[in-house]
N, C-alpha and C positions, 0 to 999 in steps of 0.2 A: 893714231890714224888720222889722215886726210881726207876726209871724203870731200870730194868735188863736184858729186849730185848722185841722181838716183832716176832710172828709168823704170818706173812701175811695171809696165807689163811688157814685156819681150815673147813672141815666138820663133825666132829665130836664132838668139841668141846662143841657147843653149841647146844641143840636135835632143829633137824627141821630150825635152820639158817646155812647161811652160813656166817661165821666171822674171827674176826682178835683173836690174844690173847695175852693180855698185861701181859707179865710178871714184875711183883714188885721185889726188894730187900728185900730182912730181913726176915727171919722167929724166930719166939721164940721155935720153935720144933726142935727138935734134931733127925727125925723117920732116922731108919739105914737104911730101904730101900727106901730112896728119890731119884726120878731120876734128881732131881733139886738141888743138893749139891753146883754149884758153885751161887746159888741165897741164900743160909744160909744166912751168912754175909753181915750185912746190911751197913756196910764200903765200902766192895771192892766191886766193881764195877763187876760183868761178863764181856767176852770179848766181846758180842753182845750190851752193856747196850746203852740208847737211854737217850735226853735228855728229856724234857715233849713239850716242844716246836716241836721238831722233831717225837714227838709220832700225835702230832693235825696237823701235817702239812702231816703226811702220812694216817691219818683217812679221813684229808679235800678232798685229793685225791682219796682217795676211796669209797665218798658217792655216793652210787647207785649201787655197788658193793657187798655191802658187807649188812648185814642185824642185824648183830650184833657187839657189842665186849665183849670177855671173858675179865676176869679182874682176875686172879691168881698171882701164886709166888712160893717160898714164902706164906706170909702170908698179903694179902692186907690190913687186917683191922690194922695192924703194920703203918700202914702209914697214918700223921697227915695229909695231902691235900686233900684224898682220895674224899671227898665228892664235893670238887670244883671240881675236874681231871672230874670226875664223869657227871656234871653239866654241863662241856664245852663238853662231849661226846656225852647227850643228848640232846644238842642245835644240833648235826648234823644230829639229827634224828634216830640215832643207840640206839636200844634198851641191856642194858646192865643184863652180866653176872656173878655174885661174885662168884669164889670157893673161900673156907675159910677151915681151921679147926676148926672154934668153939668155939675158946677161948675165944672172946673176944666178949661178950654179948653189950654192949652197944652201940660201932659201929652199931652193927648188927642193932638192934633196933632202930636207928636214920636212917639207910639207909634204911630201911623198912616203918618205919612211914613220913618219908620224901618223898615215891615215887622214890627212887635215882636206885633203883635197879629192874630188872623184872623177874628173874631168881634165886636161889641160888643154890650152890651146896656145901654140906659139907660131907668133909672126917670125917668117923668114924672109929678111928684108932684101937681098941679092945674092949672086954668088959670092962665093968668100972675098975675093979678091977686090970687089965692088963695094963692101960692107959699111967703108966711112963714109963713101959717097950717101949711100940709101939713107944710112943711119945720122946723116948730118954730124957727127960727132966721130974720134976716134975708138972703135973697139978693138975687140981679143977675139978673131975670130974659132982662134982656139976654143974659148969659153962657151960660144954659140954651137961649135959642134958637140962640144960633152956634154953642153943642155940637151941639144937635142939626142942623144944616145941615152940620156939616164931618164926620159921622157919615153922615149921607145921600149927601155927597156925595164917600164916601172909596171906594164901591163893594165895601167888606168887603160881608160879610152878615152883619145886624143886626137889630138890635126895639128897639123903644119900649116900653115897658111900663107901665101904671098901678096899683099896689094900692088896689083898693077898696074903704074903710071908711066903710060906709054911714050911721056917724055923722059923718060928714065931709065927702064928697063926694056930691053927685044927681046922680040921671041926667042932671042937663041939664049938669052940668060935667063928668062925661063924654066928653059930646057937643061939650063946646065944647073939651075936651082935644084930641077927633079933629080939630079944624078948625087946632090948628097940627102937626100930626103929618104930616112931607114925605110930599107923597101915592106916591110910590113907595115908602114904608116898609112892614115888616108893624110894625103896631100891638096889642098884646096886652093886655087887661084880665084881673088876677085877681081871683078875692074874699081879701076881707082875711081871715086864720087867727086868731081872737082866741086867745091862750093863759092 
């Protein structure tokens, strides 16, 4: 595991707890409006980055505090420990958070069918046809719809999410976002934070 920092107190984070959020190293996305540029690069370290030992010895201090933990990045599911990290988390009794982007169906599906996760939350970063633009990188938009269908249809409680950078996306891909978004889902639009 890479951890790239740690935000001690979140109430936003996670709807209805209050929690910690574990940022990971390494993303496979390229999106131009990332407010997490220096967690890209799954080499270098950020200047906040944490060890995993020191991630569990600041959780162990905080049971009873805190009621959850996010588990973002980056791209969490990028990381081969992910499911033990996971494991040692809910031995303290914190129920946990995934944001993802989606890519990577199989993780998904093992941390679902496993029990390892109680929450998920996945960025939808344009309509399909849009996806490399949003994504800075080449995807499978294939892969991004059967995330999100075995997310819909894992019965966690979840969100879809879109950041909106209005030099990027219109309203009407937006709108055409909403029309693959499993209509039992909640769906959440943000404005994009320029920094």
């Amino acid at each position: 595991m890479k951890i790239g920092g740690i935000q001690p107190f979140s109430l936003c984070d996670y709807p209805g707890k209050i929690s910690a959020v574990v940022f990971v190293q390494g993303c496979n996305f390229r999106c131009p409006f990332c407010h997490n540029k220096a967690l890209i690069p799954e080499k270098k370290k950020s200047p906040s980055a944490f060890n995993v030992e020191e991630v569990f010895r600041f959780l162990k201090e905080r049971q009873g505090q805190l009621d959850g933990i996010v588990i973002s990045g980056g791209e969490p599911c990028l990381q081969t420990g992910l499911a033990s990290f996971i494991r040692t988390i809910r031995k303290m009794d914190y129920k946990v958070k995934l944001d993802t982007n989606g890519s990577f169906t199989d993780p998904l599906n093992h941390f679902i069918k496993n029990d390892l996760v109680d929450f998920i939350a996945m960025d939808v970063k344009a309509p399909l046809d849009k996806y490399n633009k949003l994504a800075g990188v080449t995807t499978n938009p294939a892969e991004i719809q059967k995330s999100m269908e075995i997310i819909s249809a894992s019965q966690l409680p979840h969100q879809f999410r879109t950041t909106w950078d209005k030099n990027l996306l219109t309203a009407e891909d937006i709108e055409e976002i909403r029309t693959i978004i499993p209509t039992s889902s909640e769906y959440v639009v943000q404005e994009c934070n320029y920094h």
